[in-house]
Backbone as a ProteinNet text record, in pm:
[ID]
protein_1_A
[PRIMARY]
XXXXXXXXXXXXXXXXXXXXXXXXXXXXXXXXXXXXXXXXXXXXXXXXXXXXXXXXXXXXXXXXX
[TERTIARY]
2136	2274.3	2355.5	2479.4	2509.5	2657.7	2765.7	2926.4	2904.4	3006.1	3006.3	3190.7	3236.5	3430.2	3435.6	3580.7	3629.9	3588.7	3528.3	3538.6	3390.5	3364.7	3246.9	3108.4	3018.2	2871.4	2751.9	2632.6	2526.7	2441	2344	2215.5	2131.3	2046.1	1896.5	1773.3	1714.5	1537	1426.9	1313	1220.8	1118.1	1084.1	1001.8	869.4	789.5	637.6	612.5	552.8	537.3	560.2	566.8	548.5	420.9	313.8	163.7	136	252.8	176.1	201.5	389.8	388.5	325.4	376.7	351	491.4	589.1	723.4	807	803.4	877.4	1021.2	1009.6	1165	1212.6	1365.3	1441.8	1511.1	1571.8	1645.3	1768.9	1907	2055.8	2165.6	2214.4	2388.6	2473.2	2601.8	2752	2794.7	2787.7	2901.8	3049.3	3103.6	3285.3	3305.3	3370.8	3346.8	3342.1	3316.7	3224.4	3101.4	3047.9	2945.8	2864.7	2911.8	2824.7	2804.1	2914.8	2874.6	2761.2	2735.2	2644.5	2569	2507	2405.8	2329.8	2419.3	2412	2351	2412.1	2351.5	2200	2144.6	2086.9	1952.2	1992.1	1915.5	1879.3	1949.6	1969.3	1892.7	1868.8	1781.3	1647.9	1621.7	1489.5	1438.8	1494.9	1457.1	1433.5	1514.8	1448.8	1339.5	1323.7	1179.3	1079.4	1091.5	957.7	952	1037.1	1037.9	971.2	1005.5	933.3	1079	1192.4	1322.4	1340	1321.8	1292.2	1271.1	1314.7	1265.6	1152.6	1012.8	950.6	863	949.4	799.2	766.8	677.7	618.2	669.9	647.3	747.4	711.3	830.8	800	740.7	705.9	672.3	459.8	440.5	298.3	178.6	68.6	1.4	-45.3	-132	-147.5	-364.3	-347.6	-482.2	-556.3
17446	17416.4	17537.6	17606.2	17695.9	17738.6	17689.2	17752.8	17859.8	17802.8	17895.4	17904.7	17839.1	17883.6	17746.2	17747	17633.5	17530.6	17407.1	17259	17256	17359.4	17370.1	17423.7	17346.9	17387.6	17370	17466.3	17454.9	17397	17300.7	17257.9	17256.7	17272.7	17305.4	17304.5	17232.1	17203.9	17310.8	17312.2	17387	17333.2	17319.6	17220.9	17306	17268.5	17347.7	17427.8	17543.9	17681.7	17651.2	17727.1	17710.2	17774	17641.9	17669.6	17747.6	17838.3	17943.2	18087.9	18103.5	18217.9	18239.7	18146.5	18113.9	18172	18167.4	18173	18044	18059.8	17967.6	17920.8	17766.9	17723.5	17654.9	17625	17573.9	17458.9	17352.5	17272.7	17294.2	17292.1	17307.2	17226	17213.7	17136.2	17203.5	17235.4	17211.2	17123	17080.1	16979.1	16997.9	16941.3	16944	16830.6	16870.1	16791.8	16835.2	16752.6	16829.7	16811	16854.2	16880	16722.3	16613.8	16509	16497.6	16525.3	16490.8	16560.4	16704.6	16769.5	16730.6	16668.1	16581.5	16512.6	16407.9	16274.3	16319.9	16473.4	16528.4	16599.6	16643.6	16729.7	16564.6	16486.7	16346.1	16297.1	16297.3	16231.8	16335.5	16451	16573.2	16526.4	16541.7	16516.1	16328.2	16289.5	16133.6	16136.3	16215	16229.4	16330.5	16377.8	16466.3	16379.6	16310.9	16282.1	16128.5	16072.7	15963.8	16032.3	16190.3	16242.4	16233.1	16235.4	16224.6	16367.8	16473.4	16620.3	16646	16761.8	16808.7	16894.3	16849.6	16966.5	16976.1	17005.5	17045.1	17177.6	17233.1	17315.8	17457.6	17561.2	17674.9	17700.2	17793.1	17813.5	17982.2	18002.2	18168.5	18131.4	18271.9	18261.2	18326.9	18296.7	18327.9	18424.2	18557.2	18652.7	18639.7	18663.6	18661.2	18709.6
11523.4	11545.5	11499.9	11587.1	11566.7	11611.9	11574.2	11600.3	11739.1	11848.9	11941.5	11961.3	11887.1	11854	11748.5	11695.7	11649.9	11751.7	11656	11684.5	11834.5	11807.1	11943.8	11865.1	11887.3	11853.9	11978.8	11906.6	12036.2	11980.5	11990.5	11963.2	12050.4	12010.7	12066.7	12020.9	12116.4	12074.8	12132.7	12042.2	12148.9	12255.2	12377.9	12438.6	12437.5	12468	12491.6	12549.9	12508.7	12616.7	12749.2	12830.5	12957.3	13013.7	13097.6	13084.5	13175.3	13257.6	13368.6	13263.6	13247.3	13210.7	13031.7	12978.7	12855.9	12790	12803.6	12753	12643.7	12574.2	12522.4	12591.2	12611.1	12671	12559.3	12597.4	12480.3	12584.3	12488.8	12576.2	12485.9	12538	12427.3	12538.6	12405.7	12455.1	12424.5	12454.8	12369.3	12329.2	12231.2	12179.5	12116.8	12171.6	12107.1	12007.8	11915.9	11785.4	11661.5	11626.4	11496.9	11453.4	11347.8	11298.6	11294	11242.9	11297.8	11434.9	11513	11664.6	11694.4	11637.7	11675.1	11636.4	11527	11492.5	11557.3	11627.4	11715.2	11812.3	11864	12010.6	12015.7	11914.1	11869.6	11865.6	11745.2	11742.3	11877.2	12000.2	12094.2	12198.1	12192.3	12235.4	12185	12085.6	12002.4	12051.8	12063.9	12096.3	12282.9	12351.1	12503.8	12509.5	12417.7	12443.1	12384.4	12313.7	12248.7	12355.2	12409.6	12523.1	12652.2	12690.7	12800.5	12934.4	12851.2	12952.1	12994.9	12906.5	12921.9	13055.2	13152.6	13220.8	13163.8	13193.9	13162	13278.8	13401.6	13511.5	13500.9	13574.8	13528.2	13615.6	13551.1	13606.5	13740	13807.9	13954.1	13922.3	13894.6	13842.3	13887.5	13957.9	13996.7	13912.1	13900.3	13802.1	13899	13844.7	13886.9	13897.7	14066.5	14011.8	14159.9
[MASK]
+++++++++++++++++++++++++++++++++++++++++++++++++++++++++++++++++

């Protein structure tokens, strides 16, 4: 969680490599608010990933071979 101006924050999770390139992805919000809201959003990130609400299909990038 991280101030991007007054009353505005970013949160963000990390999701699982990505299994072609092997890049790490992130999932993030803005939230307007404050610092609990960012909480709530950040909680509410972490609870659709571990449910599988995540986009995590798999990259469009080609493996080399």
């Amino acid at each position: 969680m991280f101030p991007i101006r007054p009353a505005c924050l970013a949160v963000d999770i990390e999701l699982p490599r990505d299994k072609v390139t092997g890049k790490r992805r992130r999932l993030s919000r803005r939230v307007e608010g404050s610092r609990r809201d960012a909480e709530v959003a950040l909680f509410r990130l972490r609870v659709a990933q571990s449910d599988g609400r995540c986009d995590l299909s798999p990259s469009t990038a080609r493996m080399k071979g």
